[in-house]
N, C-alpha and C positions, 0 to 999 in steps of 0.2 A: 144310401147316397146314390146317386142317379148316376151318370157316364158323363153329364157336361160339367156335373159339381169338381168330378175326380179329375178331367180335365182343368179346370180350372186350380184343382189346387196344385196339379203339377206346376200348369203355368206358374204361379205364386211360389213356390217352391223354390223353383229352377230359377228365376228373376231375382229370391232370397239368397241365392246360393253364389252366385254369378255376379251382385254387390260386394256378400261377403267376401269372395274371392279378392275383389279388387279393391276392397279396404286392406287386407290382408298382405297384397303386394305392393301397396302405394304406402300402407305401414312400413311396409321392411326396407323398401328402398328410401325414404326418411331414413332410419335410422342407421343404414349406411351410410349415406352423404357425409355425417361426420366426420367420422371415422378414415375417408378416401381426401379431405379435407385435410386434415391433422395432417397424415402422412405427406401430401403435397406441401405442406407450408414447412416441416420438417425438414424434406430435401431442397426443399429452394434456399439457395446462398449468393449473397451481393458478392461478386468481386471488387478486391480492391483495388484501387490500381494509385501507381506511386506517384507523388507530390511532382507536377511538374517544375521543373531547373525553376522558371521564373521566379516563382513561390515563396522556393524552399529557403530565401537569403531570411534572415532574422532567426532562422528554425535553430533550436538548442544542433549541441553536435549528436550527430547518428549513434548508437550503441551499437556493435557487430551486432548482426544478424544472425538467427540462431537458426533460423529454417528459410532457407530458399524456395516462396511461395510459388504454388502454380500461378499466380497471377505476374510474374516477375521475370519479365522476360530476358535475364542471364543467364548463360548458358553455363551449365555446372561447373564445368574447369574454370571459366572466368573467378564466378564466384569462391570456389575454394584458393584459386590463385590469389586473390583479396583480401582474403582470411590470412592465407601464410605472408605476405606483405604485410601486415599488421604486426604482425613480430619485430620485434627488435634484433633479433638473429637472424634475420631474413636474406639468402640471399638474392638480390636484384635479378641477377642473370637467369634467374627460373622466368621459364613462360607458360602458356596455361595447357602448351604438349605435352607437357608434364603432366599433368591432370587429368587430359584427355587420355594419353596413354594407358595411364595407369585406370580410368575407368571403362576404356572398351577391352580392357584384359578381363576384368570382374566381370564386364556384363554378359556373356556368354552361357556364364555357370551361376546366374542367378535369376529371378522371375522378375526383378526390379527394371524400371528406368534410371540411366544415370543420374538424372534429378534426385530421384528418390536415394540412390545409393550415398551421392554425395550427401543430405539430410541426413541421413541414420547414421554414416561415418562420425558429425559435427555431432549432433547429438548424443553420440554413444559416448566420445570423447568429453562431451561438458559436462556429461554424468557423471563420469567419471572422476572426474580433475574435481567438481566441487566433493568427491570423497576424499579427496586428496591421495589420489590414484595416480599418479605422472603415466600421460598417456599422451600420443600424438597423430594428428590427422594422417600425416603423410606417410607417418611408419605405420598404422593402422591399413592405408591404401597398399601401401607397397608390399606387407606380408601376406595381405589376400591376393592381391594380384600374383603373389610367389607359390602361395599355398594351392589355388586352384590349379596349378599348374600339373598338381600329383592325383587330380579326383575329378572323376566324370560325374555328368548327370550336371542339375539345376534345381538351385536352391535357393530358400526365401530368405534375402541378404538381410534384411530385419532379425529375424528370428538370430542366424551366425550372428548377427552385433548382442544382442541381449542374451547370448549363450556365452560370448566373448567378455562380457560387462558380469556376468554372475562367475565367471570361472576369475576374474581379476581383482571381485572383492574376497574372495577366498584367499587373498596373498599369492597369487600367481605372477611369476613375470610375465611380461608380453610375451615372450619367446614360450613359455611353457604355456598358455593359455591357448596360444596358435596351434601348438603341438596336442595338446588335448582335444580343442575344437575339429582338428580335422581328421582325428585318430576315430572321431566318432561318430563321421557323416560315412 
């Protein structure tokens, strides 16, 4: 083979090679796009947002609300004030400093937003009660906000309610449940 043949087949080579290449990476990012796809469509979510006043005349009656949504622009004490007014043992004279109080006591010593604290509170509580557990928001609020009072650090107020909810299906009172949960952070 001569010097321009060898030439030439480098040429031809390197042009095969420098294709292949870029099938190779035009391949791969195809098969990516998916994939980066899926996950965006995953994390995107519609907010909702609530029925305006005008609307809402005809609407069946509301059922309590079991989670105070991010899209819901009540402020957490409002909302738990709302809840305990729905009682029939309710008294009137509570306002929602009540509520406020008792969650800028917890939020200190916990990773949560108030939002979230009041949620898990409600939550932990209808868990509860459909065991037929007698358990109560504001005595729940008020023992934590007592309890932290003896324990440094910050803690993921989720987890203390679902340590709280497994130590009171066991037949725990409230009061020994509290005692146990904080015996143990």
């Amino acid at each position: 083979m001569d010097i321009s043949g060898t030439s030439t087949l480098k040429y031809v080579l390197s042009i095969f090679f420098v294709c292949l290449f870029i099938t190779f990476i035009a391949g791969y990012e195809e098969d990516e796009m998916p994939q980066s796809q899926e996950f965006d469509e995953q994390s995107s979510y519609a907010i909702i947002k609530p029925v305006p006043q005008k609307l809402q005349q005809g609407m069946p009656a509301a059922k309590p609300v079991e989670m105070l949504s991010v899209a819901d622009p009540t402020p957490p004490e409002q909302w738990l004030l709302k809840l305990y007014l729905a009682k029939s043992n309710a008294d009137t004279a509570r306002g929602a400093e009540y509520y406020q109080r008792l969650l800028s006591d917890i939020k200190p010593h916990v990773h949560e937003q108030p939002r979230v604290i009041a949620n898990r509170t409600v939550q932990t509580t209808r868990q509860l009660q459909e065991m037929q557990i007698e358990v109560d928001e504001d005595q729940l609020l008020e023992s934590f906000a007592d309890y932290f009072k003896q324990v440094s650090g910050q803690y993921v107020y989720g987890e203390l309610c679902a340590n709280y909810s497994t130590l009171r299906q066991q037949q725990l009172s409230h009061e020994q449940a509290m005692q146990e949960l904080f015996q143990s952070l």
